[in-house]
KELUMBA-482784 format. One record per residue (C-alpha): x, y, z. Coordinates in steps of 0.02 Angstrom, whole numbers, padded with zeros to 5 digits, always signed. Layout:
<sites>
XYZ...
</sites>
This chain:
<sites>
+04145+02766+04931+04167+02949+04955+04302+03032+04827+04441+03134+04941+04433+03289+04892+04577+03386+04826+04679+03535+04910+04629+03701+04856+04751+03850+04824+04640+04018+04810+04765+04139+04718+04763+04301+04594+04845+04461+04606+04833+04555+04789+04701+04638+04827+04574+04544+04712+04448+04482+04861+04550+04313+04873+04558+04315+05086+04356+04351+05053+04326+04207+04941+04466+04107+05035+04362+04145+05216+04193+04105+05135+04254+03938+05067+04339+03888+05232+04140+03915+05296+04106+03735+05221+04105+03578+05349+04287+03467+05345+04364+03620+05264+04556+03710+05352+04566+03911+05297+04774+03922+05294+04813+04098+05263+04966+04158+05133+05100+04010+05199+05217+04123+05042+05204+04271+05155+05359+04330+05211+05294+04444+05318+05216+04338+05458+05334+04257+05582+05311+04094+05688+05153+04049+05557+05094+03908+05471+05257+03861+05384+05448+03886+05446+05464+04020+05289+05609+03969+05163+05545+04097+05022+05694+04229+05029+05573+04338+04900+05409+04403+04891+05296+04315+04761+05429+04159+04765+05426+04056+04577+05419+03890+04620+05473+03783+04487+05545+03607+04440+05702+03670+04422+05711+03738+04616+05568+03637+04705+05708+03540+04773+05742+03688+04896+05526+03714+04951+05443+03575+04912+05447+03487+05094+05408+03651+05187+05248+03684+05080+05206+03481+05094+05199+03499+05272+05085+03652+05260+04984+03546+05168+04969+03402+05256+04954+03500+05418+05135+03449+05500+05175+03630+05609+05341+03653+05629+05329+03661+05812+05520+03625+05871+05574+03749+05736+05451+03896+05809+05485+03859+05985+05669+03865+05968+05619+04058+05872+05490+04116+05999+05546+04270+06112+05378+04294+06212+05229+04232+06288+05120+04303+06131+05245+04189+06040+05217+04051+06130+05041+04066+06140+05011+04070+05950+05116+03909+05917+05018+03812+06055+04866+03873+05965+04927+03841+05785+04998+03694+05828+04850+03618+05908+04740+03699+05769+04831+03601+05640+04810+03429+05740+04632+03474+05728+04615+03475+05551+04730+03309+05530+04632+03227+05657+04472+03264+05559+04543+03256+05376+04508+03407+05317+04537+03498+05153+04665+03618+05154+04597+03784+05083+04790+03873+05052+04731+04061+05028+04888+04162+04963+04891+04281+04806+05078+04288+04848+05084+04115+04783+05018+04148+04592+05148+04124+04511+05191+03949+04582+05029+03901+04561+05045+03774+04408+05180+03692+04502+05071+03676+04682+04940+03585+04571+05022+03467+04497+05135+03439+04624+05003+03423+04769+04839+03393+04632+04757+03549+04701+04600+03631+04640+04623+03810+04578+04538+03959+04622+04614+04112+04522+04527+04287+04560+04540+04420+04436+04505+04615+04482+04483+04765+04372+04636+04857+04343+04570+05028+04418+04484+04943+04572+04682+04870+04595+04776+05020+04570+04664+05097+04689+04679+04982+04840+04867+05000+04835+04852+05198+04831+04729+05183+04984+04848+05067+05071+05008+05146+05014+05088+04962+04982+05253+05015+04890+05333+04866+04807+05536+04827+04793+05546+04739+04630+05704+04679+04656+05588+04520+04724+05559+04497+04541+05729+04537+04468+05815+04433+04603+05732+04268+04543+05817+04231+04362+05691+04112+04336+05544+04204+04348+05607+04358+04257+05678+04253+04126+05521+04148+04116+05361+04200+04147+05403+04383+04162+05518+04413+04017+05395+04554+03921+05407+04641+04069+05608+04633+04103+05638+04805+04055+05490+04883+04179+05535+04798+04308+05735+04827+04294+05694+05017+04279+05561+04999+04457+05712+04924+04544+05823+05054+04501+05721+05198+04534+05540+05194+04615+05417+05247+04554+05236+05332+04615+05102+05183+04685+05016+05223+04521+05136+05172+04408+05204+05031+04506+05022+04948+04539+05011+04987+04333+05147+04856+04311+05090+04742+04447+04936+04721+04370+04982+04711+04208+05123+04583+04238+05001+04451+04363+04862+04477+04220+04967+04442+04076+05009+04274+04167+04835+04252+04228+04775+04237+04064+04957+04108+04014+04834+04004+04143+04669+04005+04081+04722+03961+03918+04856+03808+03995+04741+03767+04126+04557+03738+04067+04502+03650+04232+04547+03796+04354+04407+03926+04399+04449+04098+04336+04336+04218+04449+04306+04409+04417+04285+04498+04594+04160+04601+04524+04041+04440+04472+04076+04398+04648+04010+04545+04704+03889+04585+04617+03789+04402+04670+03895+04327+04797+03768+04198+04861+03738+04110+04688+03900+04132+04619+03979+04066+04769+03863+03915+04765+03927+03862+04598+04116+03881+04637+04071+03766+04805+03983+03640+04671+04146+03637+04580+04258+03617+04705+04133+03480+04778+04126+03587+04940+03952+03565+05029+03868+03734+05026+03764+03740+05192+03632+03872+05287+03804+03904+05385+03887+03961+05242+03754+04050+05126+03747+04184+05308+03919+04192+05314+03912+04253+05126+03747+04378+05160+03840+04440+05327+04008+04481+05213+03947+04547+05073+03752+04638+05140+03710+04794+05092+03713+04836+05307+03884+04847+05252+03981+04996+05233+04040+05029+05051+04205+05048+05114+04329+04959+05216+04320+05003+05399+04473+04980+05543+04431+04828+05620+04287+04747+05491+04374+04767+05321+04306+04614+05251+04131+04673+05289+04077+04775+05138+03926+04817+05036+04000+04717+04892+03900+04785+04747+03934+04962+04818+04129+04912+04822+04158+04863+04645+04153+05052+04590+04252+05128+04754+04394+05157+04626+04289+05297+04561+04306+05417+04706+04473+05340+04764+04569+05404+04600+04575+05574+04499+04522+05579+04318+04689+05590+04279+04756+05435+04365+04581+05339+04307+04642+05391+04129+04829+05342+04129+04779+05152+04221+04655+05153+04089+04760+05158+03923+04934+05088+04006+04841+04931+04061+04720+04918+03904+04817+04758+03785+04786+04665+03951+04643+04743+04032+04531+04710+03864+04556+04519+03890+04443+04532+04049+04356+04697+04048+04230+04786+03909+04236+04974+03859+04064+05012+03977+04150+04938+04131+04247+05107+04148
</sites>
């Protein structure tokens, strides 16, 4: 008899190729792609949202308040009365016909949940044990971070983090005093992505060392041979890696691809061309400051030559 396989939660910081290796999972048969359910940015999705924070800590001590919303992500119950009773136009009504009837597809066919959401990393010791997922945890050179944020301009309120006594008492407590300052006053995208980084690494290694049996995943050893390396994490998550799937990976990740991200295709790159965008994207200056201010973390992942 078959074993079921587990849920899978693909997390790290943002920006660290996790909706790339989430998509390219999602391209293996009996397999359900659900895309950042912690993101309180999209409306009328997969989950009837009750994180009032960005990156929401989800703990023992408050699961009480999340735990059946993120269950019924899981086991693909839509929250269809909730949505309709929300929905203001036909758009809106026409996504939660097709979600709805998207997610009766996957129950009918009993298939694994693949949760993609870097929003969700620091919850993501309490989603495994609390649902027995398999972890996927992607890790991305500081620079190559600091860089997408500066091309995307994402500002960050840190009050998200300062609001949740929990978290900044917990899991972020070296970083208190940052992060009290960046919600006072904000800062430049350099600086901020500095702390971001710093901050989800610091706990990203807290996880490999308490959690032996997730995969830890560098973006750049993604890139550099996504076919293979993609093949083993499929082997480990016992995920059937088919002709399908091995194109899907060639078609992301080709060298036909642009090095950079393009409107309309951004997850189409040249992704050994990609790792070292960060090069052009920042000055000397700013490639010098991420460099030292990130260095007590960055060393645990990243060698002198990969600057």
């Amino acid at each position: 008899m078959k074993t079921k396989r587990k849920p899978i939660l693909v997390t790290g910081s943002h920006r660290s190729g996790t909706t790339w290796a989430g998509r390219m999972l999602a391209m293996a048969p009996k397999t359900a792609y659900i895309h950042e359910p912690f993101n309180i940015g999209l409306k009328l999705d997969v989950i009837d949202s009750p994180f009032p924070h960005w990156f929401q800590y989800i703990c023992d001590e408050n699961a009480h308040h999340y735990e059946a919303s993120v269950r019924n992500v899981i086991t693909y119950n839509y929250p269809l009365a909730s949505h309709f009773a929300k929905a203001r136009t036909p758009r809106n009504y026409a996504k939660i016909v097709r979600d709805q009837w998207r997610f009766l597809r996957h129950k009918a066919r009993k298939d694994t949940p693949i949760i993609k959401d870097p929003i969700a990393l620091f919850s993501a010791p309490w989603l495994a044990k609390t649902f027995d997922m398999n972890v996927l945890v992607m890790i991305r050179h500081p620079a190559a971070f600091c860089s997408s944020l500066k091309l995307k301009d994402w500002k960050f309120d840190f009050n998200n983090f300062l609001l949740q006594p929990l978290l900044i008492d917990g899991h972020l407590k070296s970083f208190k005093k940052e992060i009290e300052a960046f919600a006072a006053h904000e800062q430049d995208i350099i600086s901020q992505a500095i702390v971001l980084w710093n901050s989800m690494h610091y706990l990203i290694n807290v996880y490999k060392n308490e959690h032996p049996n997730w995969l830890f995943v560098r973006h750049e050893d993604l890139s550099i041979d996504p076919v293979a390396k993609f093949q083993s994490i499929y082997g480990a998550l016992q995920l059937q890696f088919t002709p399908k799937a091995k194109s899907a990976i060639q078609a992301s990740s080709g060298e036909h691809n642009p090095a950079e991200q393009q409107a309309g295709s951004e997850f189409k790159r040249n992704s050994r061309a990609n790792i070292h965008n960060w090069k052009k994207r920042l000055t000397e200056a700013e490639i010098l400051r991420i460099k030292e201010q990130t260095h007590a973390i960055s060393k645990l992942y990243y060698s002198e030559h990969e600057w």
